[in-house]
N, C-alpha and C positions, 0 to 999 in steps of 0.2 A: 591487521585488519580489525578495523573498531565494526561488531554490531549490536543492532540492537534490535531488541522483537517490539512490534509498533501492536500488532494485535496478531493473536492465535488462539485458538479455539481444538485442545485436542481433547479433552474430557469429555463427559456426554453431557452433563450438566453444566456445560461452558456454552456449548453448540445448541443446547436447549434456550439459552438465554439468549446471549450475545449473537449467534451466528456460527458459521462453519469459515475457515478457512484461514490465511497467513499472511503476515506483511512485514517485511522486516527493512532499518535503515542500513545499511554500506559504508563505513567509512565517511560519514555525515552529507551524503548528497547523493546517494545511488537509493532509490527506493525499489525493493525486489518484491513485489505481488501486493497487494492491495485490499486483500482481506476480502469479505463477503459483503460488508454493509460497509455503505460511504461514512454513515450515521458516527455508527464505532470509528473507522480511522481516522473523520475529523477529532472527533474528543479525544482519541489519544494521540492523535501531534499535538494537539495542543494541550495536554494535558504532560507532555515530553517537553513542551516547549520545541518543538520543530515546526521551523517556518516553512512550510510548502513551497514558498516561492522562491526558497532558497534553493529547493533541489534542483540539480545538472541533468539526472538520469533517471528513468523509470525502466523496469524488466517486468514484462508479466510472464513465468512461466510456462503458463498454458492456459487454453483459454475457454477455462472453466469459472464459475460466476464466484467460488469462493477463492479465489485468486486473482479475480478482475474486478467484483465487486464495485471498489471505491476509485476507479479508473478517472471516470468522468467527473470527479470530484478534485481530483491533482488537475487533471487537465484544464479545466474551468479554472481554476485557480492560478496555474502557472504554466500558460500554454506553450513558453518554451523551452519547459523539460524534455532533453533529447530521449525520444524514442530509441529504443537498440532496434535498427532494422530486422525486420522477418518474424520479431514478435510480438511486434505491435505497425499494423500500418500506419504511414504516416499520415 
């Protein structure tokens, strides 16, 4: 299993700047949580070079804002990223 960390934030002086929370890629097409700011996880796909509209799958976690944060930002992008039923509605 290939990952990779898209944005996180565990310092205090990370979470002071950037934001609170996690988003990591799967195996190059599973995106697991979304960070806190849409802001951050667009500049860093693309600063990964990952194309959004390439992903298959998104997982949020749970559904706290530094976990879901940059949701509406994949979704606008690539509205047929398969949701994982039960935690994300469709």
């Amino acid at each position: 299993m290939d990952i990779k960390t898209i944005a996180e934030a565990s310092a205090e002086s990370e979470r002071q700047t950037v934001g609170w929370g996690v988003s990591f890629l799967l195996d190059g097409d599973l995106l697991f949580d979304t960070f806190s700011s849409e802001h951050v996880l667009e500049k860093n796909l693309f600063n990964l070079n990952i194309d959004v509209k390439k992903l298959k799958y998104i997982v949020i976690s749970h559904e706290h804002h530094d976990h879901a944060g940059g949701l509406w930002y994949v979704l606008s992008e690539n509205p047929a990223v398969k949701r994982v039923p039960g935690l994300i509605s469709e």
